[in-house]
C-alpha positions in Angstrom: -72.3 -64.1 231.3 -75.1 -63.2 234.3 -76.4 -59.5 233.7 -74.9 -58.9 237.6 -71.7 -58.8 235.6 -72.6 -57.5 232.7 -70.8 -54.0 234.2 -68.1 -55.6 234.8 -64.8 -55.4 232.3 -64.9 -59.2 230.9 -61.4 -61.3 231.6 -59.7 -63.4 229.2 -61.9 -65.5 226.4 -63.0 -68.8 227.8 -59.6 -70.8 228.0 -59.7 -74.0 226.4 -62.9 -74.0 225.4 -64.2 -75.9 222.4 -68.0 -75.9 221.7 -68.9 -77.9 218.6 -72.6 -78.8 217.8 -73.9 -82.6 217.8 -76.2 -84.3 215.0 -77.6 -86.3 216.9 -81.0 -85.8 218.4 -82.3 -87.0 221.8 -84.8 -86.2 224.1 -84.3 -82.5 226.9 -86.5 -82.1 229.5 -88.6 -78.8 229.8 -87.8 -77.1 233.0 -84.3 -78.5 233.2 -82.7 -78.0 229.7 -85.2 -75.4 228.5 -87.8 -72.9 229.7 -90.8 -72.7 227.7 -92.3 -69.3 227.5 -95.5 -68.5 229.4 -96.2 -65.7 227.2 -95.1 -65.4 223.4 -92.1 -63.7 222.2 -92.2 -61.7 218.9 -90.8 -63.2 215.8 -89.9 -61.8 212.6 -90.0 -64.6 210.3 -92.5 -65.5 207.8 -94.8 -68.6 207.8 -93.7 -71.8 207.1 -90.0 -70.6 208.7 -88.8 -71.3 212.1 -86.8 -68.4 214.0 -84.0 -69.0 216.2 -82.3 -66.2 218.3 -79.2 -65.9 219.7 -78.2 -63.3 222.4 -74.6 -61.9 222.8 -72.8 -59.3 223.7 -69.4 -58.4 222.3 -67.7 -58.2 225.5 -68.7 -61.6 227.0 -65.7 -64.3 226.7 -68.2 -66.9 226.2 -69.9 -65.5 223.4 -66.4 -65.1 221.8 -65.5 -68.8 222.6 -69.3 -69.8 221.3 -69.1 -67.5 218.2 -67.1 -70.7 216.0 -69.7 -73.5 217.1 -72.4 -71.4 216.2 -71.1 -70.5 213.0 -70.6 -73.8 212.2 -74.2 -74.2 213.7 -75.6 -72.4 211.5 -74.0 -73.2 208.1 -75.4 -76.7 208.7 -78.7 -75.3 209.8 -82.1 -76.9 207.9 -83.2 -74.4 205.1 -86.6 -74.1 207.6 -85.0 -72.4 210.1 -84.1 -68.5 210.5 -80.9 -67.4 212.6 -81.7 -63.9 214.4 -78.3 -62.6 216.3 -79.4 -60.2 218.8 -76.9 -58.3 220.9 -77.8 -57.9 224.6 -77.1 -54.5 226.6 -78.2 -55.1 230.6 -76.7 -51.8 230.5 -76.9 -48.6 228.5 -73.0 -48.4 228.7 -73.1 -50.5 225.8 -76.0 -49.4 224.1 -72.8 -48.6 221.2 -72.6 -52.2 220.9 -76.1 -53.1 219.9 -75.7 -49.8 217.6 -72.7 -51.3 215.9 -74.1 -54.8 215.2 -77.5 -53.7 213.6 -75.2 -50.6 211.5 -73.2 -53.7 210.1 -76.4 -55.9 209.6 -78.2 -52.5 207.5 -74.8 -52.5 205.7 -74.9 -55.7 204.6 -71.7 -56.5 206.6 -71.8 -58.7 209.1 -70.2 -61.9 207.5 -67.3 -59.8 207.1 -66.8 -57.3 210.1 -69.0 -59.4 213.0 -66.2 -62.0 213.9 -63.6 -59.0 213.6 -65.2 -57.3 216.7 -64.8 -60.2 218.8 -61.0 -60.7 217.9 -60.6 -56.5 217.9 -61.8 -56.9 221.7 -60.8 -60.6 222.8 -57.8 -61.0 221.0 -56.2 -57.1 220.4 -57.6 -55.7 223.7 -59.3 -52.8 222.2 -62.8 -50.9 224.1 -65.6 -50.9 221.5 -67.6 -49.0 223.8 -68.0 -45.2 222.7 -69.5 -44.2 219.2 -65.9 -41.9 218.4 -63.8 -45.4 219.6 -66.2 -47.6 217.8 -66.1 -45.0 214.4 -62.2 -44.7 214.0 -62.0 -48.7 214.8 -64.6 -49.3 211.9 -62.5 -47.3 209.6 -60.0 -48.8 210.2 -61.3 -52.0 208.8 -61.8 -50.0 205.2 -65.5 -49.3 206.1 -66.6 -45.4 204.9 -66.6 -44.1 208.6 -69.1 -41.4 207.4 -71.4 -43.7 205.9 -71.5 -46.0 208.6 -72.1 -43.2 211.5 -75.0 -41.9 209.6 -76.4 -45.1 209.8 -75.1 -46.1 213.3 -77.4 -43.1 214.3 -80.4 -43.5 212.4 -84.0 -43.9 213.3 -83.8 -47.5 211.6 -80.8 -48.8 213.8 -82.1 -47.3 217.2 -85.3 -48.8 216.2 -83.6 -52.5 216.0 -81.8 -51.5 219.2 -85.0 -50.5 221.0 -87.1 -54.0 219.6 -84.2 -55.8 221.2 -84.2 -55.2 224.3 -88.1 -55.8 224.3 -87.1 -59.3 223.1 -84.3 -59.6 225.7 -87.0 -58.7 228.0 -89.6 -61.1 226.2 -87.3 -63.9 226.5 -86.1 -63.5 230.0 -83.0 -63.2 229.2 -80.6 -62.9 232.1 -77.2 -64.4 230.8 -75.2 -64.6 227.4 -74.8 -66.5 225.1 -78.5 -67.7 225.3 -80.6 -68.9 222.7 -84.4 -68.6 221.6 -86.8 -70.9 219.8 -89.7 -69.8 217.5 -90.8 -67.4 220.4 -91.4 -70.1 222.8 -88.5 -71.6 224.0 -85.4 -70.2 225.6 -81.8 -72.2 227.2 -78.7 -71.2 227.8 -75.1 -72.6 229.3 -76.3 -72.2 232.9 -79.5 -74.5 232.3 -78.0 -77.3 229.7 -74.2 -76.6 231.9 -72.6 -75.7 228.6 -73.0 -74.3 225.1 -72.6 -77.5 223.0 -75.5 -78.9 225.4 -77.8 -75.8 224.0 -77.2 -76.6 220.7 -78.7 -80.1 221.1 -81.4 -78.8 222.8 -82.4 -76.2 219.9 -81.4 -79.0 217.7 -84.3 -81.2 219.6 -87.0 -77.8 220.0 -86.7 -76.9 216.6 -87.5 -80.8 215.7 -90.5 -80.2 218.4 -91.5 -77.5 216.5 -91.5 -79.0 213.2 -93.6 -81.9 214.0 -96.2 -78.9 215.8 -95.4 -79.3 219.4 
């Protein structure tokens, strides 16, 4: 989704769609199914590690349809490489949003609550937008509401929200689902013309990377 409708209310989920990753490598072409970065983006992982980010927002429909690929993605994923999930807010509207993805990460429950806000929002209609909303939906799912709002507004989590937009910004971001390579590689749908397209290609730059390119 373009950040020009990022605003906008989000229709129905991608119909049809069905994104699954390939195995096998071949060869992308920089410029045309990736952008390399002309300055750096941050990472977070250690030596030895190779990071790879991906940018949603919860109210896209193709970051809903993309969500199984990229679970399946990433359960296959080499041991080398680090998965970052980075929620995207082009506008402080949904600065709640970011809030409510880094609270489940500090809580250690993301595995179990992440894929629950796309259904929540794709599937049951709901507005996980305001804090009060996003609260009484959370408890909803057996999560100590009180708990979970004191750290949905700590220092921590609005840190994590504040570092992402400087990597949304590092990375040029301007359309979820996108993905980023070890800080110097970005693609998205709209460059490889479809999600399953952009997992080959981070399949291929994380090889690139590997071998030191």
């Amino acid at each position: 989704m373009k950040r020009r409708d990022f605003s906008r209310a989000c229709g129905a989920a991608l119909a049809g769609a069905t994104v699954l990753p390939a195995f096998a490598q071949q060869r992308f072409d920089a410029g045309k199914d990736y952008l390399p970065l002309e300055k750096p983006a941050p990472i977070e992982t250690p030596s030895g590690k190779i990071e790879v980010v991906e940018f949603f927002w919860y109210n896209c429909p193709h970051c809903n349809a993309f969500e199984p690929a990229l679970e399946a993605w990433i359960k296959r994923a080499p041991k080398d490489v680090v998965i970052r999930r980075v929620p995207v807010a082009f506008s402080s509207a949904y600065q709640g949003q970011q809030r409510l993805y880094y609270t489940l990460e500090a809580m250690g429950l993301v595995d179990k609550i992440h894929g629950k806000v796309f259904q929540a929002i794709h599937g049951e209609r709901k507005r996980l937008e305001q804090p009060e909303v996003i609260a009484e939906w959370i408890s909803s799912q057996g999560v100590d509401k009180t708990k979970f709002m004191e750290q949905f507004n700590s220092f921590t989590v609005a840190s994590k929200v504040t570092r992402a937009g400087q990597l949304t910004a590092a990375y040029k971001v301007e359309g979820v689902p996108a993905m980023g390579v070890a800080g110097r590689f970005y693609t998205d749908g709209t460059l490889t013309r479809n999600m399953e397209r952009s997992l080959q290609v981070v399949d291929y730059l994380v090889g690139e990377v590997r071998k030191g390119r």
